[in-house]
C-alpha positions, 0 to 999 in steps of 0.5 A: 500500500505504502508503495502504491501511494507513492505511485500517485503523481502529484496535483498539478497546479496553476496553467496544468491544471486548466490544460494549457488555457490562459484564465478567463478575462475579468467581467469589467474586461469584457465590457470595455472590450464590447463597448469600444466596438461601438464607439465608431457607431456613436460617433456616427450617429452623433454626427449625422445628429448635428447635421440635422440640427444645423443644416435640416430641420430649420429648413422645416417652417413650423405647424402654420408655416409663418411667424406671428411677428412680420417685418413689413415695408412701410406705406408710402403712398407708391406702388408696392414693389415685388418684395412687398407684394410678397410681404402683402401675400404672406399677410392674407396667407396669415388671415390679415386683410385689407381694412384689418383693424388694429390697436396701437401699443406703446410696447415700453408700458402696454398701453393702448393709444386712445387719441388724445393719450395713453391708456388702458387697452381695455375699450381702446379704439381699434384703427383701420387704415384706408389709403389717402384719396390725395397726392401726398400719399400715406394713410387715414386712420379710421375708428372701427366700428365694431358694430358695424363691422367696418371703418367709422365716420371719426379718424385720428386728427392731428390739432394743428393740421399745418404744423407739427406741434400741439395734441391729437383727437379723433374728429371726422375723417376727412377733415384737415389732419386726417390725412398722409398718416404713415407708420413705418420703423414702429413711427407714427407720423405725417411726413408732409408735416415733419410731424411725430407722433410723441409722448411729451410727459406721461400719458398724453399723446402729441405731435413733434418735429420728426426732425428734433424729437424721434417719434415713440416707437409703437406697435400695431397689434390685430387679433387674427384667428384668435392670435395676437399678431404685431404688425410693424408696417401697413402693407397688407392692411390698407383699404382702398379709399372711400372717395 
């Protein structure tokens, strides 16, 4: 017995043991070898993600197609050229029509302009422009009516119609000051007159020499199918004379 037992060969041990194979890799071995397999495919995607982002997808106009804030030229009396034929287009395309009526907005504070001043928008008049009859060109701002849905018998009137100075009301259109109304750069003036439409103190409304005092910038806003849309020149909305 004691010779068969020394005949047993001895426990191989270490690389013997496995047979010749190397030991298994560790898990967190095998994952970094797996995951740098992918690495070029991330790197692709990432890459055809910025492409989109920078030369596809601000290409692709939103639900309606159009902004709700349009830059427009402004009216001058002339023949609209072809770059404002197509403003004119995009703003029946938005629902804005010849003879749209508008309210004019101090964007500094919100407040509406009632005629002779500043106020609450709440009951504050809304305007239709309606091209001028006369050579000198430009706008009459009519008071809409809304129950008679369309442009009334009052317009705003500039006091001194000859010289840009003193205040503004609405009286009846047609009188002297009604006319050659402009808005264009978000300034409510007269050319003709060098007058501006201003701020002088607080809430009242008045006319300045353009060429001394820069009018206050203003902002038209029309309600178009239930939106709130600025409008930042007249092309688009004037309405042919009533004359």
């Amino acid at each position: 017995p004691a010779a068969a037992s020394s005949a047993r060969p001895a426990k191989a041990s270490g690389g013997a043991a496995l047979g010749g194979f190397a030991p298994a890799a560790a898990p967190g071995e095998r994952f970094l070898s797996a995951l740098s397999s992918y690495i070029p495919v991330l790197y692709l995607v990432a890459l055809v993600a910025v492409l989109l982002q920078c030369y596809v997808l601000p290409a692709v106009p939103d639900a309606s197609g159009l902004p709700l804030s349009l830059t427009l030229e402004g009216v001058n009396g002339t023949t609209p050229s072809a770059p404002g034929a197509a403003a004119g287009s995009r703003m029946r395309g938005l629902g804005v029509v010849p003879g749209q009526p508008f309210t004019v907005v101090d964007p500094s504070d919100g407040l509406c302009f009632l005629g002779a001043a500043f106020g609450d928008c709440a009951g504050a008049p809304l305007f239709s422009a309606e091209a001028d009859a006369g050579e000198g060109g430009g706008v009459m701002l009519r008071v809409w009516s809304e129950e008679a849905g369309e442009a009334g018998d009052k317009a705003l009137v500039q006091r001194d119609c000859r010289r840009a100075r003193g205040g503004l009301r609405l009286g009846r259109a047609g009188m002297c000051g009604t006319d050659g109304w402009t808005f264009d750069a978000g300034v409510l003036s007269r050319p003709g007159q060098d007058a501006c439409v201003v701020r002088p103190r607080g809430k009242v409304a008045g006319v300045r020499r353009c060429s001394k005092q820069p009018g206050t910038p203003l902002e038209l806003h029309a309600t178009v199918r239930g939106k709130d849309v600025v409008l930042r020149d007249l092309r688009g909305v004037v309405a042919a004379s009533r004359e």
